[in-house]
Every structure is written in C-alpha cells, then in structure tokens.
C-alpha positions as semicolon CSV with decimal commas, in nm:
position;residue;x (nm);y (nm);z (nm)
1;X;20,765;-7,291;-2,824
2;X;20,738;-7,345;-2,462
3;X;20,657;-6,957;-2,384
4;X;20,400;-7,012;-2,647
5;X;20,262;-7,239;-2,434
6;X;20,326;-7,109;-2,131
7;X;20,129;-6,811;-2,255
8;X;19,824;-7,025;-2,352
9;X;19,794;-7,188;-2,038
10;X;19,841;-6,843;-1,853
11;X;19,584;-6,715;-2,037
12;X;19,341;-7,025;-2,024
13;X;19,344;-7,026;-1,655
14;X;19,272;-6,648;-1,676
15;X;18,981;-6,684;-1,862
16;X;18,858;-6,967;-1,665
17;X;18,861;-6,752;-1,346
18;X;18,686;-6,493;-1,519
19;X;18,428;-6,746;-1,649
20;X;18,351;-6,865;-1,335
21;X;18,301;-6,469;-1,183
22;X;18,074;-6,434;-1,496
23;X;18,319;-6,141;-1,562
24;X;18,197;-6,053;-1,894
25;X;18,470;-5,764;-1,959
26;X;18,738;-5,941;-1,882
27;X;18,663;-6,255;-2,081
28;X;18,615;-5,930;-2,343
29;X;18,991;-5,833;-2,296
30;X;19,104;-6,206;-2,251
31;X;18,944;-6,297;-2,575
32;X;19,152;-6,047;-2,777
33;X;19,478;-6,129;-2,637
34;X;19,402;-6,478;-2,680
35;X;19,284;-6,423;-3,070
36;X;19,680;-6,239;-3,112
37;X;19,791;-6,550;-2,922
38;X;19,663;-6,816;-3,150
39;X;19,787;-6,582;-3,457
40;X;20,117;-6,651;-3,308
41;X;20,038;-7,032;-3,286
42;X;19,921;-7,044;-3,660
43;X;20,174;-6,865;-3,795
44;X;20,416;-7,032;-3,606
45;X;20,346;-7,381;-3,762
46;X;20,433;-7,582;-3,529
47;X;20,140;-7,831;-3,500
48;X;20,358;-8,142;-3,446
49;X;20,445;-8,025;-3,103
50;X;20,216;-8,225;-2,881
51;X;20,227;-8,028;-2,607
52;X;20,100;-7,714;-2,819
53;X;19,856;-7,917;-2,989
54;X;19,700;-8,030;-2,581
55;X;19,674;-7,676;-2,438
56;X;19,527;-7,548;-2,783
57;X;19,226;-7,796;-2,762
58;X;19,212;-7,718;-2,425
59;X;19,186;-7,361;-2,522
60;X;18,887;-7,499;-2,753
61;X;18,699;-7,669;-2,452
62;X;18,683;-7,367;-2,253
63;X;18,567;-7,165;-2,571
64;X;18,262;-7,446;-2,601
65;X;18,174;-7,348;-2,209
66;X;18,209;-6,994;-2,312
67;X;18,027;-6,971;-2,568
68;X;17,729;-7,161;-2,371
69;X;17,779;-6,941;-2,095
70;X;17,736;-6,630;-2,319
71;X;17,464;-6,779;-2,500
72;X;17,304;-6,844;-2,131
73;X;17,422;-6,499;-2,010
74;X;17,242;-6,307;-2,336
75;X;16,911;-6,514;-2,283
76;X;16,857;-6,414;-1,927
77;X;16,910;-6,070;-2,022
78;X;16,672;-6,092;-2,293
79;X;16,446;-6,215;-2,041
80;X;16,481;-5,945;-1,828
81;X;16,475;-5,672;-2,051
82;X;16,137;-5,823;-2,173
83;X;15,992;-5,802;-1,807
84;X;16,141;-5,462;-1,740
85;X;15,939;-5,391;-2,089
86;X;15,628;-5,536;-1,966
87;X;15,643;-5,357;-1,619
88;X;15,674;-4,999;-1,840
89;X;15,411;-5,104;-2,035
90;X;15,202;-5,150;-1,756
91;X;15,308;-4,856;-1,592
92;X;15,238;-4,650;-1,837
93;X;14,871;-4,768;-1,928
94;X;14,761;-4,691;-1,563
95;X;14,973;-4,324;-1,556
96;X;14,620;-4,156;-1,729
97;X;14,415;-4,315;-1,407
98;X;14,631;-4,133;-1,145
C-alpha cells in the first residue's frame, strides 16, 4: 500500500508543477497515468487505510484547481480565437479597397 501511495503523491506533486507552468501536455500525460493509478487504488480496496484515503482527496483538490484552470485556460483561448476572427474579418472586408 505504501508504493501506492508513494506513487500518488509522486504523481500529485508532478502535476502540481505542471499546473503551475500551465503545461497543458504534460498535465495531458499526467492525467492518464494518474486515471491507471486510481484503477489500482479502486481495485485494490483498501479504503480503510487513512493514509490512502488523505493523498486521494488530495489528489481530488488539485483536480478542482485543474479543472478551473482548464476551464480558465479554454476561455481565454476562445477569446482569442474570436479576436483573431474579428481581425480576418476585418482584413478581409478592406482587401477589395487596396
């Protein structure tokens, strides 16, 4: 149980660094070996183990600031892609006049 955890933590602390670099395609590659990870945990059983139980809803935290960094991430995107949009737009109506 304790390289289970072990593993969790490694791979918390992995995807908090990557978080914080806004690395999007690591968090990618993070997030699938975490998803095998917690397969492990689930089929393992072993929710009475305290210690398990304390890293996995730590695990759940940084998902939560994850997720609202995505969620951030995709809107500012969208907002750029709308502007780079606009500019072609804009671009192209005065292409005739030149």
């Amino acid at each position: 149980m304790q390289a289970i955890i072990q593993s969790i933590v490694a791979l918390r602390v992995s995807l908090q660094e990557a978080l914080s670099r806004q690395d999007w395609e690591a968090i990618g590659e993070l997030d699938r070996r975490c998803r095998v990870l917690v397969a492990e945990v689930v089929a393992s059983e072993a929710w009475d183990d305290q210690a398990l139980r304390e890293q996995v809803e730590e695990l759940t935290r940084l998902y939560e600031q994850l997720l609202q960094s995505g969620r951030a991430e995709r809107e500012r995107l969208a907002g750029e892609l709308t502007r780079l949009n606009q500019s072609k737009q804009v671009t192209n109506t005065y292409k005739p006049l030149v």
